[in-house]
N, C-alpha and C positions, 0 to 999 in steps of 0.2 A: 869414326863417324857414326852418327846417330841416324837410324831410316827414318825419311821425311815423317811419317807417320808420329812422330815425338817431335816433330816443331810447336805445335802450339801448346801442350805443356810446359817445354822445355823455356819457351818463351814464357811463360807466366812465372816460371821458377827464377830465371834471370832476372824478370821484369823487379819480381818481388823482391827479391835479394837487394836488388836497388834502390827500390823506393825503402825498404827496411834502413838500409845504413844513413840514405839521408834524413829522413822521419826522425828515428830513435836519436839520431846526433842532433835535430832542429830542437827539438820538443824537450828533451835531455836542455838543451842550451840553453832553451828558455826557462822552464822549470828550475832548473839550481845553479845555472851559472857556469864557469867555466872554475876550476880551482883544480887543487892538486890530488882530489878524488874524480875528476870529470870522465875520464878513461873509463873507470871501474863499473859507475853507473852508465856510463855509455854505453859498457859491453851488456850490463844486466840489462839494458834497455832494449840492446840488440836481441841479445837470445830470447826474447820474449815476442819482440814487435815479429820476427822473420816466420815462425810458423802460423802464427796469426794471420801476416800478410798472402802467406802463400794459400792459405784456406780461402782465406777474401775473392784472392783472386779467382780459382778455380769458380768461386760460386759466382761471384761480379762478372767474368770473362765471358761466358756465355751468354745473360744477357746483356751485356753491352754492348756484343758483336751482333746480336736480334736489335735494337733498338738502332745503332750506326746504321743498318740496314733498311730500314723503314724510314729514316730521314735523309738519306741521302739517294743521287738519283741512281742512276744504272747506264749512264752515257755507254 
């Protein structure tokens, strides 16, 4: 187990791994189709989109967590 202190990167790394695999397999699908090379470019698609995404997030996580907070109340 991970000390709590590593939840919310830990969370941006899973988050991103996720939204990676469906992104690169959407975008891949639309772009060239599905055929008997779709895997191959899926994957080049993947190892590309996931360090990308995980940078995103790091930089997007913080302020979207500032902005959630300013629109929403404090019940």
């Amino acid at each position: 187990m991970l000390p709590k202190k590593f939840s919310q990167p830990m969370f941006l790394i899973i988050m991103s791994f996720g939204m990676s695999i469906i992104m690169s397999c959407v975008v891949t699908l639309v772009n060239t189709g599905f055929n008997d090379r779709f895997f191959e470019r899926y994957f080049n698609a993947f190892t590309f989109a996931f360090p990308v995404a995980i940078v995103a997030a790091f930089i997007i996580g913080p302020i979207a967590k500032v902005i959630v907070s300013k629109i929403t109340s404090k019940d």
